[in-house]
C-alpha positions in Angstrom: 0.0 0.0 0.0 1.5 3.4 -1.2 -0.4 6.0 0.8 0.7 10.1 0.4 0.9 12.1 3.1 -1.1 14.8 1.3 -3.7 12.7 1.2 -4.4 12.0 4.2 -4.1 15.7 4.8 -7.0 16.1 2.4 -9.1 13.5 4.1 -8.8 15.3 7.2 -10.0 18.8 5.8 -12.8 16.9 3.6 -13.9 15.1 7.0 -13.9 19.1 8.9 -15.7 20.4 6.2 -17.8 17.8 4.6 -17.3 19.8 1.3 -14.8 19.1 -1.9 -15.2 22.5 -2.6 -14.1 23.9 0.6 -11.8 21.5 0.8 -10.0 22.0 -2.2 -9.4 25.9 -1.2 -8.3 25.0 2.0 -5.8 22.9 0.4 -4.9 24.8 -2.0 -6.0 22.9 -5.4 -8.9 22.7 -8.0 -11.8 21.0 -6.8 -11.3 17.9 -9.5 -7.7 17.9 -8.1 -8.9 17.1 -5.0 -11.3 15.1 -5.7 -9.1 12.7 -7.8 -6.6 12.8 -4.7 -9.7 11.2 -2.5 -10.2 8.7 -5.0 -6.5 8.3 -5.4 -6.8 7.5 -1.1 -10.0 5.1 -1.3 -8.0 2.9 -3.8 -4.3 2.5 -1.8 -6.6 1.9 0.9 -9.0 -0.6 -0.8 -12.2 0.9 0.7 -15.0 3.8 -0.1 -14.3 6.4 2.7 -16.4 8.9 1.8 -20.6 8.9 0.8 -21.2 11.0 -1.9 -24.8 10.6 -2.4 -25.5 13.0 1.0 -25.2 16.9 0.9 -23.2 18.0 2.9 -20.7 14.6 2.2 -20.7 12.3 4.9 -18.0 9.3 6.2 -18.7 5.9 5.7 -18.8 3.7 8.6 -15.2 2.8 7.6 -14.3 6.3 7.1 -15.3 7.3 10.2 -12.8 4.6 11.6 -10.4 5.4 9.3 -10.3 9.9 9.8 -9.1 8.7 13.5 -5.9 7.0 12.2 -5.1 9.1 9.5 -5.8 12.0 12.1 -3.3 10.5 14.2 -0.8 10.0 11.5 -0.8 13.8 10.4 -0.2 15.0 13.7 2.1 12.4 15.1 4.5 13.4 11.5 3.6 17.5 12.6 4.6 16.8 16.1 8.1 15.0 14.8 9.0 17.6 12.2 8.2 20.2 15.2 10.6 18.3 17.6 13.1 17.9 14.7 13.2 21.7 13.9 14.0 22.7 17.5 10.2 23.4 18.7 9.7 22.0 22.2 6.7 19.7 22.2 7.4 19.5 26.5 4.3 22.4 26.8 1.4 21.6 23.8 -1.1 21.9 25.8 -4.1 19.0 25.5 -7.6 19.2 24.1 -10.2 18.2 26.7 -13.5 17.9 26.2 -16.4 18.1 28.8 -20.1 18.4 30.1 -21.0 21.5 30.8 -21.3 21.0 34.4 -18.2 19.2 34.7 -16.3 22.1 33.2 -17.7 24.3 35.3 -18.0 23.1 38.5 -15.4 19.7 38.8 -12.9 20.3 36.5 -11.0 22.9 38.2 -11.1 21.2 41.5 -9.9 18.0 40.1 -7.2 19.1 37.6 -5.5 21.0 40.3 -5.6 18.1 42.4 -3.5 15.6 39.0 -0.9 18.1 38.7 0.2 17.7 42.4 0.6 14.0 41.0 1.9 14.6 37.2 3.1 18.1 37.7 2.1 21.1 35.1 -0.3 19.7 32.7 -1.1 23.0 30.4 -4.5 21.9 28.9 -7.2 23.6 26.8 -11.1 22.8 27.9 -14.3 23.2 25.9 -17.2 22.7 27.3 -20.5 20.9 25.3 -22.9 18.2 25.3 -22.0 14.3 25.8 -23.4 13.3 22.6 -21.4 16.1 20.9 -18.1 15.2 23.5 -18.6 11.7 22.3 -18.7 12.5 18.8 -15.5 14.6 19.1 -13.7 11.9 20.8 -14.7 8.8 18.1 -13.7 11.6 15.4 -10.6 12.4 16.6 -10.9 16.0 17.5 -9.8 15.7 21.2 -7.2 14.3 23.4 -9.7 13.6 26.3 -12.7 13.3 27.3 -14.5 14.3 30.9 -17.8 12.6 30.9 -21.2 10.7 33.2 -20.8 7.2 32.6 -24.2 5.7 32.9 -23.6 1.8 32.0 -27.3 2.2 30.8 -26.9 4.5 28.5 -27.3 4.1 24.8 -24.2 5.7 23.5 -21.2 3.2 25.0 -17.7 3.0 23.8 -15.4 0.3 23.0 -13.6 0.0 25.8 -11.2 -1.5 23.8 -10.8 1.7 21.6 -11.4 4.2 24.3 -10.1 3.3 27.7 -10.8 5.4 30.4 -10.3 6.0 34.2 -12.8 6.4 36.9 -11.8 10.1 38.5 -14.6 11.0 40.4 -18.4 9.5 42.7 -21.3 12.1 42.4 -24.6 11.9 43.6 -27.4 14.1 41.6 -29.3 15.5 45.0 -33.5 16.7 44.5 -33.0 20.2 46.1 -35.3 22.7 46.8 -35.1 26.6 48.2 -36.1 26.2 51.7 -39.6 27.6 53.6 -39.8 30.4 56.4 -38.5 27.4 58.9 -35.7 26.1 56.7 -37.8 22.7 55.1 -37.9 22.7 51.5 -40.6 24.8 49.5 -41.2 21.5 47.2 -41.0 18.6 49.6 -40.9 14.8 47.5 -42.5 13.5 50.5 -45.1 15.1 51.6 -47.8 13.8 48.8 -48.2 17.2 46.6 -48.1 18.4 43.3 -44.6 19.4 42.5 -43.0 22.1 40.0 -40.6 20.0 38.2 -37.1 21.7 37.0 -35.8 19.0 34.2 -33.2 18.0 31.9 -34.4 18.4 28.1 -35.1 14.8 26.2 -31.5 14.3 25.1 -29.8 15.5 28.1 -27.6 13.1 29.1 -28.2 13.5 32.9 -32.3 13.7 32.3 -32.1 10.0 31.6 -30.6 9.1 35.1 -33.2 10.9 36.8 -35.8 9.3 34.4 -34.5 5.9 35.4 -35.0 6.8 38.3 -38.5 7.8 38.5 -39.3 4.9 36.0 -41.6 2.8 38.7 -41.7 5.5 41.2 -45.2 6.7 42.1 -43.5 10.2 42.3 -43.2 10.9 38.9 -47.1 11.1 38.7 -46.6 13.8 41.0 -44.3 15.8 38.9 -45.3 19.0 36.8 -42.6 19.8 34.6 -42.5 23.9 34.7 -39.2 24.3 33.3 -36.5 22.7 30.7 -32.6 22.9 29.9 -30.0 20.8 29.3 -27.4 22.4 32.0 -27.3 21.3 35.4 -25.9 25.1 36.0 -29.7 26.3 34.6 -31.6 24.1 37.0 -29.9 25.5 39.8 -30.2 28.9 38.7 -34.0 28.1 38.4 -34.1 26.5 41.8 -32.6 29.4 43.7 -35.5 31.7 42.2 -37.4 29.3 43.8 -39.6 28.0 40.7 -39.5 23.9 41.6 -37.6 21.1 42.6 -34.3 19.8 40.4 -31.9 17.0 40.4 -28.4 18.6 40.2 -25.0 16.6 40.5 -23.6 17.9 44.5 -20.7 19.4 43.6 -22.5 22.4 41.8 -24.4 23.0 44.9 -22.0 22.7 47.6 -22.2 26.0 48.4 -25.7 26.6 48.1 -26.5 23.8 50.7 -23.8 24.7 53.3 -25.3 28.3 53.5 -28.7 27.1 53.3 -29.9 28.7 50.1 -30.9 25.3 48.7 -31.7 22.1 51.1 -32.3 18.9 49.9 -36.4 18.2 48.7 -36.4 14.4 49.4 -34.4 11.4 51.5 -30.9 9.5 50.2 -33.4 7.0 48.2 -34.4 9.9 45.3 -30.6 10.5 45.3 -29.2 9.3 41.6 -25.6 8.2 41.8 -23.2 8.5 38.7 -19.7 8.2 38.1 -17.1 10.3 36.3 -14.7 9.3 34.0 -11.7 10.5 31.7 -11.7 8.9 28.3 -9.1 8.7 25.6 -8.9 7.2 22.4 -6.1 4.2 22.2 -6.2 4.8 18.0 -4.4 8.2 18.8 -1.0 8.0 20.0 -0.1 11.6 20.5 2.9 11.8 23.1 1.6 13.9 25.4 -1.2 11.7 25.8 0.6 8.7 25.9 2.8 10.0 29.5 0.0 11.2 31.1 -1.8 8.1 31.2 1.5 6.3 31.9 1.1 8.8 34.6 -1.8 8.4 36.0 -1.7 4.5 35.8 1.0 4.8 38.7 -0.7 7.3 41.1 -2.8 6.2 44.1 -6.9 6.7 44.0 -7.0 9.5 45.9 -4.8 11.5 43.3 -7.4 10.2 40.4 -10.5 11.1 42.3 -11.9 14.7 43.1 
């Protein structure tokens, strides 16, 4: 097999833009140019990459697969040209993906707490939804990922392909603002109607809480008055005092210890979940490849938040 470097080049740019005409000026050639330089990839390789017969083009199942390892090719022969012209790969920072509330209200707390194991880790976050994060990982298009694993949920990964370690325990707590005598406004146990504060259909942590009001009683007691797909909105709507919500504790710490929010029902409407940091194994980018070395040798507590 006689592969080109350009073309994987072009694969990549075809795969960001899903355009052989946008393509074609970001690399710098006609559009038939191009195009003949895709074909020229799908035959070294011996399979279709690309669908053609969708506007914007799409990936085949084996292109998909495939934009990971050529992605990985490009920039592990850019990171040794680098290192070969005198540029110090020691500080690239790494591309970390993350839920929404993770990036806001765990990741700082726990990436402060790795570095006292793996020292400076310079890293760059963005913050978006786990289907999105998911589909930035399988693409390529990340280092890490910071995710809820839920072993119910629909969207698993190979372990195989994407390893991953558990880094954190988190409960999603019912909380409510509190009365004049400091009980919650919405109680789940006292056998009213209650404002409901909930995760939109495709939020990843509405399913959890759905789970767990499957075969509850309560959830005929629920009146849904309010929708997003942040954790960080819920308690926002909470604190105005609109309804109950389910929000992961650590983005309430504070609010509970000085009593602005207090918890609406008992340990059993609590919904645990665990956090984990995802990679992918097809994408051997060095600074990647020492951290986890890294973090394979450090003790629990350094791993956990």
């Amino acid at each position: 097999m006689n592969l080109e470097t350009k073309w994987l080049e072009d694969f990549v740019a075809l795969a960001n833009t899903r355009s052989f005409s946008a393509s074609a000026r970001q690399r710098h050639v006609t559009q038939p140019a191009f195009s003949r330089r895709i074909r020229a990839l799908e035959q070294a390789v011996g399979i279709t990459l690309v669908d053609r017969s969708t506007t914007p083009v799409g990936l085949t199942p084996e292109g998909q697969l495939f934009l990971v390892t050529a992605r990985s090719m490009v920039e592990q022969l850019n990171e040794s040209l680098g290192h070969l012209r005198g540029l110090s790969m020691a500080n690239e920072a790494l591309d970390i993906v993350a839920a929404h509330s993770l990036a806001l209200s765990f990741y700082p707390q726990w990436i402060s707490r790795l570095q006292k194991g793996v020292g400076e880790l310079p890293t760059r976050l963005a913050a978006m939804n786990v289907g999105d994060a998911i589909h930035v990982l399988r693409e390529g298009n990340c280092d890490l990922m910071l995710a809820y694993y839920d072993p119910y949920a629909s969207m698993q990964l190979d372990p195989e392909v994407f390893p991953s370690f558990a880094i954190g325990q988190v409960k999603m707590l019912p909380v409510s603002v509190p009365d004049e005598r400091g009980r919650p406004r919405f109680s789940l146990e006292n056998g009213d109607a209650i404002p409901h504060l909930a995760y939109t259909q495709g939020a990843f942590l509405g399913r959890s809480v759905r789970m767990l009001l499957k075969n509850d009683p309560l959830r005929m007691r629920l009146r849904t008055v309010y929708e997003t797909a942040m954790a960080e909105g819920l308690k926002g709507m909470a604190l105005q005092g609109v309804g109950v919500a389910w929000i992961p504790d650590f983005c309430i710490r504070q609010e509970l210890d000085d009593g602005r929010l207090v918890r609406a029902g008992e340990a059993k409407n609590d919904v645990p979940l665990e956090i984990r940091l995802y990679r992918c194994s097809l994408v051997h980018k060095p600074g990647v490849e020492k951290l986890w070395r890294q973090m394979m040798k450090l003790p629990r507590d350094f791993l956990e938040a």
